[in-house]
C-alpha positions in Angstrom: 43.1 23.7 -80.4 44.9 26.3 -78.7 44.7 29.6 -80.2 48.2 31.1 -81.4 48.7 34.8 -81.8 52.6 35.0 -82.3 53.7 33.7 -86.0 50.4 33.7 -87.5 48.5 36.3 -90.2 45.3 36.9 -89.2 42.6 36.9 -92.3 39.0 38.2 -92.8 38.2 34.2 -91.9 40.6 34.0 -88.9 44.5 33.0 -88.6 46.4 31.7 -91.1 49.0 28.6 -90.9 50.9 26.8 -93.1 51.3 23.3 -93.0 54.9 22.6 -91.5 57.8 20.9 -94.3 58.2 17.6 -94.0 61.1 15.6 -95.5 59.8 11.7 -96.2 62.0 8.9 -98.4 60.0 8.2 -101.7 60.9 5.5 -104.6 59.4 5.4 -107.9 58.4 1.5 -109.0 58.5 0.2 -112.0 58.6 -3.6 -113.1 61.6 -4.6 -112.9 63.0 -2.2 -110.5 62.9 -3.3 -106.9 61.7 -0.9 -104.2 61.7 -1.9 -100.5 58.5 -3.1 -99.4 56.9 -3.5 -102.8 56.2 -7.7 -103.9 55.2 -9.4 -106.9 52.2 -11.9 -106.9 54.6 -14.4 -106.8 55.8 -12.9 -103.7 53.0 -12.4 -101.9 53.0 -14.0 -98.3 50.9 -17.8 -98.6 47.5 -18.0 -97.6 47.2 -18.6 -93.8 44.1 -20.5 -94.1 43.6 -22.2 -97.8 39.8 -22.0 -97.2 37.1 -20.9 -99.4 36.2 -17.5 -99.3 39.4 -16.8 -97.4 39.6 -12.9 -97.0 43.6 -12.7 -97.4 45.3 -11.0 -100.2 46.7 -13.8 -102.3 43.3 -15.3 -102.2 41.2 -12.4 -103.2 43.1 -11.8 -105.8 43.1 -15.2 -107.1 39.6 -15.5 -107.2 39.2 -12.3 -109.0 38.5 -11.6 -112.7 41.7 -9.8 -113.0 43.8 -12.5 -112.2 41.9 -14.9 -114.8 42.9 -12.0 -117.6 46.4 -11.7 -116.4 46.2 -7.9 -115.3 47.5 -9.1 -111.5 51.2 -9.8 -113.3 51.0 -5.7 -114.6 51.6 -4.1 -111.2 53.1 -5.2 -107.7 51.6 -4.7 -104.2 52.8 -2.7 -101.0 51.6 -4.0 -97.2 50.4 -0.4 -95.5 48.8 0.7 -92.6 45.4 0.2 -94.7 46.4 -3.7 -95.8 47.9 -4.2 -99.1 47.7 -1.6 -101.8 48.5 -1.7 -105.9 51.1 0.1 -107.0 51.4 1.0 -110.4 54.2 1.4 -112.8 55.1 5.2 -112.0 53.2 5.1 -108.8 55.7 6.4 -105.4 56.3 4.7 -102.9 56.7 7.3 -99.9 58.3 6.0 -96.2 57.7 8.7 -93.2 59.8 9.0 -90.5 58.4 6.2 -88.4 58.8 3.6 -91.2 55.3 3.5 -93.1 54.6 3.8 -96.0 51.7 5.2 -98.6 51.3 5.0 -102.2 50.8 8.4 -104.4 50.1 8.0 -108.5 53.2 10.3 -110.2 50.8 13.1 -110.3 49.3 13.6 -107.1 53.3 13.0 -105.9 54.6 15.8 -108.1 51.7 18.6 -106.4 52.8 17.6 -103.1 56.5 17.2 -102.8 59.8 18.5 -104.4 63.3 17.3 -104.2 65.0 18.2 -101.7 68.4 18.7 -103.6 65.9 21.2 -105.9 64.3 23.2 -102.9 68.3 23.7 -102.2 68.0 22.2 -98.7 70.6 19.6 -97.2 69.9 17.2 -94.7 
């Protein structure tokens, strides 16, 4: 990294930066409530393969002890850059600029962004 004089404060343990504002597209999903991107079981894409021990997501999860006790129906899924992830009812669904998309539980959501209509900025 290229040091940078102009802009920054410079502390007793070096230069100090913030971490630029970023404006990103979030929906809150709960049952019932469709988000983009977000699928029920149901929904899930078929298996590819139908074989035993078949690593896809539908199949994982239909072998699992979960799905027996019916706590697969409770939340949805979301495809992301790290394969398909739980979401929750309350969990955020955030979109960056380029499209993807990450999953945040309400609280961690609520440390790390604010409304843009609250901060007072327009887009």
């Amino acid at each position: 990294m290229v040091a940078k004089e102009s802009g920054a404060a410079r502390g007793d343990d070096g230069m100090k930066f913030r971490k630029r504002p970023l404006v990103v597209a979030a929906e809150q999903w709960f049952p019932g409530a469709p988000v983009d991107g977000v699928v029920l079981y149901d929904d899930l894409p078929p298996c590819p393969k139908t074989i035993r021990g078949c690593p896809c997501v539908r199949c994982v999860l239909h072998s699992s002890e979960a799905f027996s006790k019916g706590e697969i129906l409770a939340h949805a899924w979301v495809h992301t850059l790290e394969g398909w992830l739980k979401v929750y009812p309350g969990d955020w669904i955030v979109r960056s600029a380029d499209g993807e998309r990450r999953v945040l539980c309400d609280d961690v959501f609520d440390e790390m962004y604010e409304s843009v209509e609250l901060a007072g900025a327009t887009t």
